[in-house]
Every structure is written in C-alpha cells, then in structure tokens.
C-alpha positions in Angstrom: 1.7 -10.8 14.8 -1.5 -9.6 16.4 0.0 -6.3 17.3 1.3 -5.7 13.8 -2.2 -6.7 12.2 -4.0 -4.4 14.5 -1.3 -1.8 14.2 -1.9 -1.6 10.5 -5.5 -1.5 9.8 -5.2 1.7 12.3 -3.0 3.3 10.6 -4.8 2.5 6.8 -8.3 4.2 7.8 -6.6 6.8 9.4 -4.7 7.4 6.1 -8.1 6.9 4.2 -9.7 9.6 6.5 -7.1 12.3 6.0 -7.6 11.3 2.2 -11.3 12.0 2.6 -10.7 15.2 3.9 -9.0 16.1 0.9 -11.6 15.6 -1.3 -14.1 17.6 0.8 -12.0 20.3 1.6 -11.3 20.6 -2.4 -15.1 20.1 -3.3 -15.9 22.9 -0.9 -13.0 25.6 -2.2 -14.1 25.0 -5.7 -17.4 26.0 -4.6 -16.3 28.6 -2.1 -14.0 29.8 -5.6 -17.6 30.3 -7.9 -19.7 31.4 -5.4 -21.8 28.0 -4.2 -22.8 27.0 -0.9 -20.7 24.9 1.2 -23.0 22.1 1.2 -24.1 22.2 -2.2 -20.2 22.0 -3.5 -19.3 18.9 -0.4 -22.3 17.2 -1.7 -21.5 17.6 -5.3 -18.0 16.6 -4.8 -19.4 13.5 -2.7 -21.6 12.2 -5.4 -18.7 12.3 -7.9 -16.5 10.7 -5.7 -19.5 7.3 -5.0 -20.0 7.2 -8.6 -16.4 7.0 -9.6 -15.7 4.7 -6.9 -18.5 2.1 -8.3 -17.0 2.1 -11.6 -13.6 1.5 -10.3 -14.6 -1.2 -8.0 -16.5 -3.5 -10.3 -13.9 -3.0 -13.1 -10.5 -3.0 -11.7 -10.5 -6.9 -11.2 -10.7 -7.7 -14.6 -8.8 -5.1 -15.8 -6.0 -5.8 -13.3 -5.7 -9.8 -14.7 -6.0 -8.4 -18.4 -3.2 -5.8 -18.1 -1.0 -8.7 -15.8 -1.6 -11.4 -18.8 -3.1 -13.5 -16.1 -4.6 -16.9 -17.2 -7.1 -18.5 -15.7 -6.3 -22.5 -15.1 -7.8 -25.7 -13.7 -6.7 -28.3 -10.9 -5.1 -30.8 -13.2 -3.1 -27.9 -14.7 -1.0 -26.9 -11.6 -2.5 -30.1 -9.2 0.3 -29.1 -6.2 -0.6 -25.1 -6.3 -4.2 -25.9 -6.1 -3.9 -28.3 -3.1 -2.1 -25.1 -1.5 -4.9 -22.5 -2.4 -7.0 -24.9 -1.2 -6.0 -26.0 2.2 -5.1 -22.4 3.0 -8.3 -21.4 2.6 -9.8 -24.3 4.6 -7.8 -23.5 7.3 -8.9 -19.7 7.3 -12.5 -20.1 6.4 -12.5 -18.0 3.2 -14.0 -19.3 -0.3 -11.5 -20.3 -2.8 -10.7 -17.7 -5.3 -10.2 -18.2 -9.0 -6.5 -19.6 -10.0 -4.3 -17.6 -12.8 -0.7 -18.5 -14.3 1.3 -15.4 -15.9 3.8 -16.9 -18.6 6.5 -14.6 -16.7 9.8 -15.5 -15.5 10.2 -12.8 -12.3 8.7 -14.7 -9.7 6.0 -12.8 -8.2 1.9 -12.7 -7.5 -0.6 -10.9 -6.8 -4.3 -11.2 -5.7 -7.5 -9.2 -6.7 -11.2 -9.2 -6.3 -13.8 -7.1 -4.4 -14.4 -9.6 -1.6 -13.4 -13.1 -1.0 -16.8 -14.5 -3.2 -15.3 -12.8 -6.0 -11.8 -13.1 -5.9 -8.7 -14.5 -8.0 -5.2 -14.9 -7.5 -2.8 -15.5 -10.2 1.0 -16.6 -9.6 4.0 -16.5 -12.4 5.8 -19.3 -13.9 9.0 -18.2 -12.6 7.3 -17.9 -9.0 6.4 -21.6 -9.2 9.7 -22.6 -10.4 11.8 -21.0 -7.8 10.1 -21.5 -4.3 9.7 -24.3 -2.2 6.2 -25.7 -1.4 7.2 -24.4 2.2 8.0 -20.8 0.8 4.9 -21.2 -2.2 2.7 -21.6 1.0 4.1 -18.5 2.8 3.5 -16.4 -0.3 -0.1 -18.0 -1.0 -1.1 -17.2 2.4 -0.2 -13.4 1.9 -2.3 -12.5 -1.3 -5.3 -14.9 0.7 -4.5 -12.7 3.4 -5.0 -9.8 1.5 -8.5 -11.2 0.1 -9.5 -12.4 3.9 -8.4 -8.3 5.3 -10.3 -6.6 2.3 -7.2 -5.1 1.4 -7.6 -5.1 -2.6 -10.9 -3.0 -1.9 -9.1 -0.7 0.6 -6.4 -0.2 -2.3 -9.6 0.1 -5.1 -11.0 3.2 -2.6 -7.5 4.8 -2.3 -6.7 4.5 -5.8 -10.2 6.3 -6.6 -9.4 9.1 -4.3 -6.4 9.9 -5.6 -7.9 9.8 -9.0 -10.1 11.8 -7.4 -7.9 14.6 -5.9 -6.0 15.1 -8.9 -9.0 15.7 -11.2 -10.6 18.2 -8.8 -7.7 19.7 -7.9 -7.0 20.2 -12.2 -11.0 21.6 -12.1 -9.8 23.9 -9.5 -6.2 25.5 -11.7 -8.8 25.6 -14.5 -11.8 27.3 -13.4 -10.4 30.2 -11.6 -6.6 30.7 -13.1 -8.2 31.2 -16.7 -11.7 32.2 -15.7 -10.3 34.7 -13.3 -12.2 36.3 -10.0 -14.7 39.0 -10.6 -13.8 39.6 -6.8 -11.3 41.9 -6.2 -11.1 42.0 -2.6 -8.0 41.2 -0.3 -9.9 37.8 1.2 -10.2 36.6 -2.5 -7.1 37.2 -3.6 -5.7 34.9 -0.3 -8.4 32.4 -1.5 -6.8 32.1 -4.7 -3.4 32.1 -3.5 -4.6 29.0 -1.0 -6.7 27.4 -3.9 -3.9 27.4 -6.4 -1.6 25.8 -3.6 -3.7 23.1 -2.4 -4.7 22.1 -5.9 -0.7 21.7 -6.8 0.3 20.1 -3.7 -2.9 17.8 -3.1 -2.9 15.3 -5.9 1.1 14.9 -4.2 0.0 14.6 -0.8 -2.6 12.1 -2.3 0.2 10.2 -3.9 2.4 9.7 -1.0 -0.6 9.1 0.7 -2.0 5.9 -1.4 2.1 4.3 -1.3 2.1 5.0 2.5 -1.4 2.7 2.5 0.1 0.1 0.4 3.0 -0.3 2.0 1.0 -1.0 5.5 -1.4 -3.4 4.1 1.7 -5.6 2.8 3.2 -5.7 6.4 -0.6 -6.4 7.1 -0.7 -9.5 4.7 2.5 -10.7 5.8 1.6 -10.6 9.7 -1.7 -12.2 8.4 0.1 -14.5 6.5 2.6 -15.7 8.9 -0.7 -16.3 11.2 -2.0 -18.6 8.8 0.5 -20.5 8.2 2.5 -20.9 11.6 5.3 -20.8 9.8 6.5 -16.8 9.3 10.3 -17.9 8.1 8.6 -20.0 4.9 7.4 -16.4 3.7 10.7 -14.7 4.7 12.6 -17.1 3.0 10.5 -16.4 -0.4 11.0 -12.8 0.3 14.7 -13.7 0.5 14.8 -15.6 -2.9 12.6 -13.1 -4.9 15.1 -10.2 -3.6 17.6 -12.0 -5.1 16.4 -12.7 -7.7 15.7 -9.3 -8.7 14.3 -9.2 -12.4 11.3 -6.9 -13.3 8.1 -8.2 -15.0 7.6 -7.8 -18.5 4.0 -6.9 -18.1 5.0 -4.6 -15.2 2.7 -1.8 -14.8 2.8 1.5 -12.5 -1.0 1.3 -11.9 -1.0 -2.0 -10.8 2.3 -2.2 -9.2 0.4 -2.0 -5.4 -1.2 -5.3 -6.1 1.9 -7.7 -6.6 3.7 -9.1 -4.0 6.9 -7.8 -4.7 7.9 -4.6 -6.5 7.2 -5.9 -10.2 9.7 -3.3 -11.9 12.3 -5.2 -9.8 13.0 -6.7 -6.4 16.2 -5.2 -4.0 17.5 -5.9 -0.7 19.6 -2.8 -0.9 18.8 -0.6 1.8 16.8 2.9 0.4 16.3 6.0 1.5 14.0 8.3 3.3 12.9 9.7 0.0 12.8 6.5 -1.7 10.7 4.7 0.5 8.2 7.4 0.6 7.2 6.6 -3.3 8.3 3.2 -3.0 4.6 0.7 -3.5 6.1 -1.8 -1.5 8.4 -1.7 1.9 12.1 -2.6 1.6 12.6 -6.5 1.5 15.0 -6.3 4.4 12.4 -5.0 6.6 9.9 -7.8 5.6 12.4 -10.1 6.4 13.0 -8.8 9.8 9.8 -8.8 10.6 9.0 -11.9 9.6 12.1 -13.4 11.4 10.9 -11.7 14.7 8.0 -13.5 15.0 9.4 -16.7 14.0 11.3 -16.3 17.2 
C-alpha cells in the first residue's frame, strides 16, 4: 500500500510538470511568433495561467455538486452513512466534510472541495442501496482519501492547464496563420511550421495527459483507502458490484467524469485496450480489483 501511494504522487507531479512546461514553452513561441521577449511572453502566459486557476479553484466545488444534482442532507436523513463518514474521518484525522445524496440509481460517488476544511462528498441512492456497510466503508474511505491526498485540487490545477493549453495553443493558429509573418526568412518559416504543430498536438498531449493523472490518483485513493480501513477486499468487493452493475448516470457529465468513483457513463469489467485506456478517466475495474486483492493478501 505504501509503495503504491508513494509510487503515485511521483508520478502525478511529474505529469503536472511536463504539463507546466507546456504552457511555458507555448507562452514563449507565441511571443517568439510576434516579436516579444522571452520573459515578457513566459511571464504573461504565467499570470494568465494563476488567474485562471483562482477562478477555477474557488468555483468548481459548487459547480461540480450543481451539475451532479447533489443534495445536501442531515444525520437523521441517512443516520448509518453519517456514522461511516464520521468514524472514518476520526480515524484519519481529517474534518468532516459536507454530506450530499444524488436521487440516481447507478451506484457511484464522488468527493470535492479545495481542502479537507472545505470539502463535501455526495453518494447516489442506488450506491446506498446496493453495497454493504463493509463495501459503503471501502468506498467512503476512497473519496475521504481523495480529500485527505489533495487530490480534487491536483485534478482542479490539471483541469486548468489543459484549459489552458488549448486556449493558447487556439491564440497561437490564430495570431500568426491569419495574421501571417512579415518575416520571410528560412528560420521563420521553420518557426511557424513548429508553432502550427505544437499548437495542434498540445491541447492532445494535454488531454492524455490530465486522464493519465486521474487515473493515478484513483489507484492513489484506493491504496489510501485500503490503508484506512484495513480492510482493502471491502472496496474491491464494491468495485466488483458497481462493475456489474454497469448503468450510466443520468446526470453524467464529461467535465466532471474525473471526480466520481467509477466511470459515470457506465462501469465495465471487460478488459480495454491500449488505446482505450489512454482516454479512459478512470483505470479498468479489473485492475482495481487486483490491486486491491494483493494487498488483502
């Protein structure tokens, strides 16, 4: 468990880094591409980029419950899932977030907030019908885990950035393909050739990039989770259920598909491809299971 906890936050800031770079390196051949200073361009493209990100991080909570039809609910609503929130985060020192139902039948959930003194986690109907309290534990103890790691603000930065990307790399196409270079020369026509390429490929890269983070913080909240608990076959055995189960969400939406614990436009334990798994938001249930089982061992 420790390995695979470590394992993954290595492998999420390194992913976050080479995301980074992207920005800067596309800041800097817009202004390379109109005739500004490297610095002047980076530090332009760095100011956009904090003040995007603080809009993004203080909204996306709210807008993540309102788009998921999330209701918020008291103890004597839901008095056994409370009593789980709420010895789970005793037992790994963490506040206790807001509580939400979603009136949806696909058992799923998903957690949200910027840190874990302002953070919610909402569950569905069909979620609460189908589990255990064994197997409810093992999936509450994955979206805390994700509060306790920071992961929903990881996810809020990578989100931004490719946000990001894709509207510099669109200012890029647009400034010079139909504004055109006043430069004639050899070295500005290979400038162009390279500007026109990384603005089409970047806001791809970016994209793989963000699913590749996503996909590691949920074997990071499932290795956290499984700590937490003691008990890592309660959350396989939810993972087993879900996949099963297999309907989509009725409120499922692609920009806030990372967040849920299973793939809201529909669970599978069929085995994917190379191709699929590289835009999938989520890894393959099998291999969460596996995992899961492993350390149970």
């Amino acid at each position: 468990m420790y390995a695979d906890i470590a394992h993954n936050k290595r492998r999420t800031w390194v992913l976050i880094g080479v995301m980074s770079t992207f920005v800067i390196g596309l800041s800097w051949l817009i202004g390379a591409m109109n005739g500004v200073d490297a610095s002047s361009s980076i530090i332009a493209g760095t100011l956009i980029a904090t003040i995007y990100s603080l809009i993004s991080y203080y909204a996306s909570s709210s807008i993540a419950l309102s788009v998921s039809g999330a209701k918020p609910i008291q103890k004597s609503q839901a008095p056994e899932l409370f009593t789980v929130v709420e010895n789970l985060c005793i037992a790994n020192g963490q506040p206790m977030p807001k509580v939400y139902i979603m009136d949806e039948k696909s058992p799923n959930a998903f957690a949200t907030g910027r840190d874990p003194e302002h953070a919610s986690v909402a569950f569905t109907t069909g979620l609460l019908a189908l589990l255990t309290k064994e197997e409810l534990e093992g999936v509450a103890a994955h979206e805390l885990s994700h509060i306790k790691n920071y992961d929903i603000r990881v996810m809020t930065i990578v989100v931004v950035l490719v946000g990001l990307i894709s509207l510099i790399a669109d200012i890029l196409i647009h400034t010079h393909i139909f504004r055109g270079s006043d430069d004639d020369s050899k070295s500005a026509g290979l400038l162009m050739i390279a500007g026109i390429a990384l603005a089409i490929l970047s806001p791809l890269f970016a994209q793989i990039i963000q699913l590749a983070v996503s996909r590691s913080r949920e074997y990071l909240a499932d290795a956290s989770g499984a700590l937490l608990t003691r008990y890592p076959d309660g959350l396989a055995s939810a993972l087993e259920k879900i996949a099963a189960h297999g309907t989509p969400m009725q409120h499922a939406n692609h920009a806030t598909a990372h967040l849920f614990f299973s793939n809201p436009f529909g669970a599978t334990a069929e085995t994917r491809s190379f191709f699929t798994n590289l835009f999938a938001t989520h890894p393959p249930m099998e291999e969460r299971v596996k995992r899961l089982r492993s350390m149970g061992r």
